[in-house]
N, C-alpha and C positions, 0 to 999 in steps of 0.2 A: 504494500500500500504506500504510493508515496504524496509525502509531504508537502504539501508546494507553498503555503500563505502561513502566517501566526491563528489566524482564526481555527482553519483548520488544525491545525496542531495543539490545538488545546481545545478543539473537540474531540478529534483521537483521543488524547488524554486524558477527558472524561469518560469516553466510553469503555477505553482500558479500565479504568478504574472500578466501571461497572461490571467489566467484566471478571476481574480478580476477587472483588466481592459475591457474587456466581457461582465460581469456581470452588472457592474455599467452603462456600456454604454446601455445596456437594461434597465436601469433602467429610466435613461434618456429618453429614447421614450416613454416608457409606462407610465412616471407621471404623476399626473395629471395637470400641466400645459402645456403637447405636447398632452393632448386627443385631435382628433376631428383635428388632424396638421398632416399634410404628412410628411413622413424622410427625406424630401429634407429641409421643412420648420424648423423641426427640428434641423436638424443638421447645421442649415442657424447659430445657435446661436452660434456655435463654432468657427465659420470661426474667422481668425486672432490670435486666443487665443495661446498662448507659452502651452507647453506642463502640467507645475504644472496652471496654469490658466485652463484651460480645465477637468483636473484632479478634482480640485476645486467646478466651477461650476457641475458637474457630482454628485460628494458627495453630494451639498445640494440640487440637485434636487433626490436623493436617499432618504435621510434625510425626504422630505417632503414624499414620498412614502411609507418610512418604511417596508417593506414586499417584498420577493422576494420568488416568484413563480416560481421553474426551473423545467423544464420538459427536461430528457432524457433519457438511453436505460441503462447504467451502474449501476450496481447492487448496491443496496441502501449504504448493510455494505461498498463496496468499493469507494464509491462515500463522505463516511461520512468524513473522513482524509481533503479534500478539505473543503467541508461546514465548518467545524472545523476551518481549518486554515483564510478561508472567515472571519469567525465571530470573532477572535482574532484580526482581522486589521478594521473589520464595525462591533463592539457592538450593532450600532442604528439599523442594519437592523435584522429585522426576516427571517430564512428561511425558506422555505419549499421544500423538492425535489420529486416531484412525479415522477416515475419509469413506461415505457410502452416498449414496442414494437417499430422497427422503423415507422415500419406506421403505428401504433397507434398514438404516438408522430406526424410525421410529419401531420397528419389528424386533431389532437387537434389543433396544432397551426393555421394551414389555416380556421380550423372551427370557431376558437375564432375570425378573424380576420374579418371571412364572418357576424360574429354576430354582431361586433364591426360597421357594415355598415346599420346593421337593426336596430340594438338598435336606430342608431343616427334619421332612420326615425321614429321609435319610439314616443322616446323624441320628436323632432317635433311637432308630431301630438297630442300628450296632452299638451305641452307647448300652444300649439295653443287654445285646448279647454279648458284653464286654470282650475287651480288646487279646486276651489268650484265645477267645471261645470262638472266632471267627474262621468259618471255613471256605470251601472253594464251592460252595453251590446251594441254592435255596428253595424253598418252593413258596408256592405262592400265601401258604399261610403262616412262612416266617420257619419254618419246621426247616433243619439241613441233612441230608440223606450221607453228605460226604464227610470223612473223618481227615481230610488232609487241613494242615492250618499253616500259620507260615508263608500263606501265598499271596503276592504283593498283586495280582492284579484285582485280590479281593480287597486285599488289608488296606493299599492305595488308596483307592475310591472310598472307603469308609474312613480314612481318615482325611479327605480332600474333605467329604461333606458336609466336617463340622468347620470347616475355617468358616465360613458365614455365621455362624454362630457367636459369637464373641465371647463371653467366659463360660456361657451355660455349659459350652462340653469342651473348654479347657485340658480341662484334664484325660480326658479321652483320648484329645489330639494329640499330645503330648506324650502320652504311651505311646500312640498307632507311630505317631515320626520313626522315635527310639526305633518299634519296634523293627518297620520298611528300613530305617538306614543300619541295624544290622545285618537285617538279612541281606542286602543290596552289597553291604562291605565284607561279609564274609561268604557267601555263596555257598555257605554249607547244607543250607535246608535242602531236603528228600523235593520239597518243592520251587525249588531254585534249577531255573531255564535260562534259556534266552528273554523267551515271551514275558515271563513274570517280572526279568530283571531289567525290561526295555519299563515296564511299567513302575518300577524298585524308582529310577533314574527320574523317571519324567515327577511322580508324586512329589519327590527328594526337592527337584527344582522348582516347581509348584510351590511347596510347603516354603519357600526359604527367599521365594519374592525372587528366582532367578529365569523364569520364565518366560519367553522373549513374547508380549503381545502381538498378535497376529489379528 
């Protein structure tokens, strides 16, 4: 976007500004301490707050987030001048902007949010069958017919499911990790492949924010 007059340049400047305000307030709902919390509960935390109080708490729930994920329809090179100006005022946050279609985009967002509602029954249901007791097959009424455990393309997915969750299944996550990056670094398990160990790797990078947005 270029610059040419002062007026213009200090309308840019206001609208970047609306726009990092935008930003950061997505960043707020999507932390990970509002997973698994409505936008009403959410935003319940602001109430009262003066404007730099609000501002404030917004950055360090950013801060714990570290990474923003923007999805919209404007063309990358023209979209870069913002990201740009973004990351001169938040150093701490990474960006990423993925570029679609309008109803590509508006599909993404509603389908991430429909998944965001499976994952959590997800999590549940291995929380529930805890993190030793997980085997390689299910049926439909939760019953497992198979006695192998130890197998990362199950243990993976069941521990991916609780990241949206935010503390609720903590703890769960946090065994299932341990449990995929030993089996991943030792390859000793009866059910340690290839197959499982493509799945050990991908969970690994997933779980640790090294995951290349695609």
């Amino acid at each position: 976007m270029k610059v040419t007059s002062k007026s213009e340049t200090t309308h840019q400047r206001g609208w970047s500004g609306l726009f990092v305000v935008s930003v950061v307030v997505c960043f707020s709902l999507v932390s990970s301490s509002s997973h698994g919390k409505s936008a009403a509960e959410v935003l319940s935390a602001y109430k009262g707050l003066t404007g730099s109080q609000r501002e404030q708490k917004l950055i360090e729930g950013a801060k714990r987030e570290g990474t923003l994920i923007e999805y919209g329809i404007t063309a990358t090179d023209n979209y870069k001048r913002v990201l740009e100006e973004f990351n001169k005022k938040y150093p701490f946050i990474t960006t990423h902007y993925q570029r679609g279609g309008a109803v590509d985009t508006y599909n993404k967002i509603v389908n991430e949010a429909r998944a965001k509602t499976y994952l959590t029954k997800v999590a549940a249901f291995f929380n529930g069958v805890g993190p030793t007791q997980i085997k390689d097959g299910y049926n439909l009424d939760g019953t497992n017919p198979s006695t192998n455990s130890a197998v990362m393309s199950f243990e993976g997915p069941a521990a991916t499911s609780a990241m949206p969750s935010g503390t609720q299944y903590a703890n769960f996550m946090l065994q299932m990790y341990t449990r995929v990056a030993i089996t991943a670094k030792g390859g000793t398990s009866s059910a340690y492949n290839y197959y499982n160990g493509s799945w050990g790797v991908l969970t690994l990078l997933l779980m640790t924010g090294n995951m290349t947005p695609f």
